[in-house]
N, C-alpha and C positions, 0 to 999 in steps of 0.2 A: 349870339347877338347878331353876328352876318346876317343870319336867317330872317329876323327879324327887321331891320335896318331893309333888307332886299322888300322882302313884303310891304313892309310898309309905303317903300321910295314906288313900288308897283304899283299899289293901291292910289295911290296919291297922282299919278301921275293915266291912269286909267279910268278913275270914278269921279266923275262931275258933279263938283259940289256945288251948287247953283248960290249959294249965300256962303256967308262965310259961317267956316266949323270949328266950334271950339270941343279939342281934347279935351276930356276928363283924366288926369293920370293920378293911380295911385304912387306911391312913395315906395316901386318898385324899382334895385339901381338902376337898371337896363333905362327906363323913363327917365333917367335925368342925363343919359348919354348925350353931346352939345351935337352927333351926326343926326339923331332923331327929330331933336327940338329942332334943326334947323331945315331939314326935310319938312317938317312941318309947317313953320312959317315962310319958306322959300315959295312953297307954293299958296301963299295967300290965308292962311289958315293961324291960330292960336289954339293956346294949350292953357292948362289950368292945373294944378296940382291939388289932387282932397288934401285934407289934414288929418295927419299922421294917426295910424290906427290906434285904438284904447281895446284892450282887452274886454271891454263891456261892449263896445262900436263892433267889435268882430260878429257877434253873435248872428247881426241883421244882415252883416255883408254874407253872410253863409246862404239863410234864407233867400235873400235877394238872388242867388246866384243858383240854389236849387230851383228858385222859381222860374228863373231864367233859362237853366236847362229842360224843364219843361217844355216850356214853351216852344223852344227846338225844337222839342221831338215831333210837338202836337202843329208846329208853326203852316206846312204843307196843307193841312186839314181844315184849315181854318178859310173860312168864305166871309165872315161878318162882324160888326161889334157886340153882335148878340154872341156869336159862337165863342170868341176871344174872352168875354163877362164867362162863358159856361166854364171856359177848362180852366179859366183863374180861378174861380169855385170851387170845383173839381178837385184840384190841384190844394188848392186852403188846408179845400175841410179834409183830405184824404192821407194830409201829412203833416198833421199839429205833432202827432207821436215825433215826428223827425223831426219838425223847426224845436221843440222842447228838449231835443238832449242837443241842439248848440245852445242856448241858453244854460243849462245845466253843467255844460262842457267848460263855460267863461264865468260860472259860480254862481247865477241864480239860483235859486232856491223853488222845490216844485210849490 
């Protein structure tokens, strides 16, 4: 949690946030630490907590987060809104087999 707490108080104290940033945090413990939240709004900033995961809600957070690792990979390579629209695409159609077994995994039915 050090680790994090340090990162965090780093990041915040180094990246100029020109408007104010609101967290997104999920209802992980480490996130409801009061050293965190107050690192946060010390420096002008708020925070927001999702609402607590449902075994059916998991499914998209998967998705959401394979496509987001993507986009990593490919993020360097990318010049345009055209090229970002391609490897979303890309990306979709190339891996319904994988976004369809976390559905499957949290009980849909094929």
């Amino acid at each position: 949690m050090q680790y994090f707490i340090a990162l965090l108080s780093a990041l915040l104290q180094n990246v100029i946030l020109v408007d104010l940033f609101c967290f997104t945090m999920d209802n992980l413990n480490i996130h409801h630490n009061p050293e965190i939240l107050e690192l946060i709004t010390r420096a002008g900033h708020c925070y927001i907590f999702r609402a607590p995961y449902w075994s059916c809600d998991g499914a998209i957070e998967y998705v959401f987060n394979t496509i987001h690792l993507y986009l990593l990979f490919f993020y360097p390579k990318l010049q345009s809104m055209n090229g970002l629209e391609a490897v979303l695409e890309n990306i979709i159609e190339n891996d319904l087999d994988l976004f369809s077994v976390y559905f499957r995994h949290v009980g849909f039915s094929n």
